[in-house]
N, C-alpha and C positions, 0 to 999 in steps of 0.2 A: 105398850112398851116395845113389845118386837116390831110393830107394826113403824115406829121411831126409827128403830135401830136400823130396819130396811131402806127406810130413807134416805137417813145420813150417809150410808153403802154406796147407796146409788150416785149421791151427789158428789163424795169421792169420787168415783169413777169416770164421771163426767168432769170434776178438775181436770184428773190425771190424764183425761186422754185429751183434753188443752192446751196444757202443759207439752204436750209428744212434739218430737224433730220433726220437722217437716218434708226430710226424707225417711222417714219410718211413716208406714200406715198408720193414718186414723181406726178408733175403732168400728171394727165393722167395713173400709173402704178400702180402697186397689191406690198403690202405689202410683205416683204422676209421672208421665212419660217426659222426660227433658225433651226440651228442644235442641236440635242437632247445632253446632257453630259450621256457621257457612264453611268451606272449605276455600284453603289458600293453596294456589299455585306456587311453593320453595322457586325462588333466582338463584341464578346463580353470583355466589358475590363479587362484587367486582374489581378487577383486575388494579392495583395499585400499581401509580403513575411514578416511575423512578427520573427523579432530576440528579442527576450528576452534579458532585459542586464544583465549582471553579473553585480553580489557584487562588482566587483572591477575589474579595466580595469585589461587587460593581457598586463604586464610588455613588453614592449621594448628588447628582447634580446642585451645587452653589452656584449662586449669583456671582459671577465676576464682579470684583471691587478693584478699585484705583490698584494702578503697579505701582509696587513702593519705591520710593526711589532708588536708583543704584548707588553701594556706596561709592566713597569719591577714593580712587588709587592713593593709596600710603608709597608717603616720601619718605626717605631720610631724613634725618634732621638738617639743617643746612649747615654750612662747612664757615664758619669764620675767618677767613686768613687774612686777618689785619694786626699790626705792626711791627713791629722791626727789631733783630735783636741783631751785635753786632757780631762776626764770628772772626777768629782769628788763624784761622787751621790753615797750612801753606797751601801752593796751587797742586793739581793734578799733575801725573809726570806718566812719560812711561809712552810706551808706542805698542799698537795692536800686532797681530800674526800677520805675514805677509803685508804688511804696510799701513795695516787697518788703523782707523783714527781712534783713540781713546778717549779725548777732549775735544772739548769745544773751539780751541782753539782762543777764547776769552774769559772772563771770572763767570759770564754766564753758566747754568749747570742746564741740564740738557734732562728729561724724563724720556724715555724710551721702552715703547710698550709692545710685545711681541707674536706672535702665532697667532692673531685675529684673523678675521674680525671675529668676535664672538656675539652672537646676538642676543644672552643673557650677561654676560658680562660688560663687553665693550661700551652698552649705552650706560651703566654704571661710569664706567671708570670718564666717559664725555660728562655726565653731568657734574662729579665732583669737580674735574678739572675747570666745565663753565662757572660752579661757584665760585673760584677762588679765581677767577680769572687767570689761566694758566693754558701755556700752551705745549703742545706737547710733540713726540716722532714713533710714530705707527708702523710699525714694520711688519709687511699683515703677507699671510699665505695665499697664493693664486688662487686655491682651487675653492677657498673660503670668502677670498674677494669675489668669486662668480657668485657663490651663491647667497653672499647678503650684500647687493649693491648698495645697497639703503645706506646702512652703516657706512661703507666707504663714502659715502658722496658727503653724508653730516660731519664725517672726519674731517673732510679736505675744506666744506663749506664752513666748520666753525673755526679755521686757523690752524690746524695742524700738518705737521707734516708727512707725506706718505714716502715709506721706505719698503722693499722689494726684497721678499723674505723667502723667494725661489717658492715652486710651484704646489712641491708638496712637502716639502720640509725633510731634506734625505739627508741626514748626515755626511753621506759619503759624497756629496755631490765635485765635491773638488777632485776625484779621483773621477769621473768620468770626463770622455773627450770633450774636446772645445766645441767642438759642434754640438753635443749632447748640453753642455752648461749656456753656450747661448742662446739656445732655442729655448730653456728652462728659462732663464730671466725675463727673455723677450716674453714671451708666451705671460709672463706676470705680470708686466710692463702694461700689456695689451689689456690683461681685463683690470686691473685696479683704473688705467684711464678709459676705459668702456663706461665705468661706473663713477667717476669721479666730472667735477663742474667741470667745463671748457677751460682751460688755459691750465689746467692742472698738470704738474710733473711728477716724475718719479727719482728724486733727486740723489735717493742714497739705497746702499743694498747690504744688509747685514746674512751671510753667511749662516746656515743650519747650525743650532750648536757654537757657532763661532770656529767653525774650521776653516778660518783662510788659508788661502796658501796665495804665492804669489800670480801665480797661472790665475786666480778666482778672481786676486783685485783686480788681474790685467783688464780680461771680460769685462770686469764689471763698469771697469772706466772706460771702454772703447764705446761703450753704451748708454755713456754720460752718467755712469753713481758713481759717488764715492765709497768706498766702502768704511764703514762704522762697527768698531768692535763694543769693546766697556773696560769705564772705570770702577765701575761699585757694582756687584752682583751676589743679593743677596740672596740669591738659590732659591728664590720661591719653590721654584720646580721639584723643590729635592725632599718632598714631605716623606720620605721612607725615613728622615733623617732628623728634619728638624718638626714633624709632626704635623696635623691640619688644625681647622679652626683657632682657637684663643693662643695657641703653642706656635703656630706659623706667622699669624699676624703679629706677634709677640718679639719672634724672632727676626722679621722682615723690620717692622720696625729700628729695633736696635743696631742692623746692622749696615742699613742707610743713614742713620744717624751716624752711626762712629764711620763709617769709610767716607762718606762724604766730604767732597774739596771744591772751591773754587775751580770751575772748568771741566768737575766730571762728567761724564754721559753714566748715566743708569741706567741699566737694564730689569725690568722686570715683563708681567707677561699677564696680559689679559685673557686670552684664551682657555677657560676653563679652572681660571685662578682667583675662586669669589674671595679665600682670604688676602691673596692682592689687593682687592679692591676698598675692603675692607680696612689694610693697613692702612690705604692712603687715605681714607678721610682724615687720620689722624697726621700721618705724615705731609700734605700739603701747607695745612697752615704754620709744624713746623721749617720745613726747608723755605717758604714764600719768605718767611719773618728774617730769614738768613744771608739767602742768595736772591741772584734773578735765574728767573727758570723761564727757557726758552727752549719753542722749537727748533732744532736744528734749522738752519735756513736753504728753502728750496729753491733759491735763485741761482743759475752758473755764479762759479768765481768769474769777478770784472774780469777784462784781460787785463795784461799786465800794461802799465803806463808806457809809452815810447821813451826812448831815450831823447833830453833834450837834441835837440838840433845842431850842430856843430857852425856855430857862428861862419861866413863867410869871411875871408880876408879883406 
């Protein structure tokens, strides 16, 4: 029985030391010597690459595709001035400052357009007039005639007539010397037909403001113009008063309408006057359906007829 009991002891013992970690001694044996891990040279780490960003990414290179087409310039609508309405209103009356004309001299009515050339405006106020077939008197500033010949030359090349509106628009110009106002007109003379077709004249000369005097018309005729005042003026120029856009055109309207006469000359004013232009699309087809509207005419007056001949005896 003991000799049992020793056994089973033993062979415990010999589980248990089986069983043991494999970094703890066996029994009875020496602990295992590890093998060493190679050794590492530590780098040092390295140095992070900084990119700056740009303002704004760099675009994606796309394929070029077709250019779309360009759109096509917007017109106005075009101007109607067709048929006839009959009017009854008396003729024009009345005589300008210093001698100046106010009519036509016939039932024709006269448009007369001022301070050009503009070169936002003026080719406006040419195309409504080509719709409706209508011609018209330009009364354009020298130093604005130098610098859009263009405009002048289409003036004179589509029928209208050019009038001599002094060089830089002085009001006071009647109050300087005679030598100071001829060389003013002349000097305007010169570049409106610099820029205008061959054979073109400068047949009439309306006064800054309308301040003739009689010294202005003299000049002006020794120079071959007539001078040209107005019958209807319906103050475009005076928006402190009658207001801009829908308010001005509103009121330019009305008051071509009501002053209008057989034989007026009208004054308004392209230069800087888009709700002028404006007025008149509406205003052409009515005064066409009314009157005849003409250019002032830029040929000399004929001369005057001879007296017949006194029969011989």
């Amino acid at each position: 029985m003991q000799r049992r009991i020793a056994v089973t002891a033993a062979l415990v013992m010999v589980a248990l030391a089986a069983c043991g970690s494999p970094s703890e001694p066996s029994a009875g044996g020496t602990l295992p010597i590890p093998t060493p891990a190679p050794a590492v040279t530590p780098t040092a780490a390295p140095t992070p690459t900084f990119v700056e960003p740009s303002s704004s990414p760099t675009p994606t290179p796309v394929q070029p595709s077709a250019s779309p087409a360009k759109p096509k310039p917007t017109v106005g609508k075009p101007i109607s001035c067709t048929g006839k309405i009959a009017q009854t209103k008396p003729a024009a009356s009345g005589a300008g400052p210093g001698g100046s004309l106010v009519k036509t001299g016939s039932p024709a009515v006269a448009l007369t357009f001022d301070d050009g050339p503009d070169p936002v405006n003026t080719p406006k106020i040419l195309d409504a007039l080509q719709q409706c077939g209508v011609k018209a008197t330009f009364c354009v500033v020298g130093f604005r005639a130098r610098d859009n010949p263009g405009l002048i030359a289409r003036i004179a090349a589509e029928g209208h007539t050019l009038c001599n509106h002094s060089w830089q628009h002085l009001f006071d110009l009647a109050k300087r010397d005679d030598a100071y106002i001829r060389k003013d007109l002349e000097n305007t003379n010169k570049m409106i037909l610099r820029a205008a077709p061959p054979g073109a004249r400068v047949a009439y000369f309306r006064a800054p403001g309308g301040n003739f005097t009689t010294k202005l018309v003299k000049i002006a005729s020794d120079l071959g113009m007539k001078s040209i005042y107005w019958h209807v003026d319906p103050r475009d120029w005076e928006s402190a008063k009658f207001g801009k856009g829908t308010a001005m055109v509103n009121h330019i309207i009305a008051a071509v309408e009501r002053d209008v006469r057989p034989g007026s000359i009208v004054l308004s004013h392209d230069n800087g006057k888009p709700d002028t232009i404006v007025a008149y699309r509406t205003l052409l087809p009515w005064l066409k359906a009314r009157f005849t509207l003409i250019a002032l005419p830029d040929a000399p007056d004929p001369p005057p007829s001879p007296a017949p001949a006194t029969p011989l005896p």
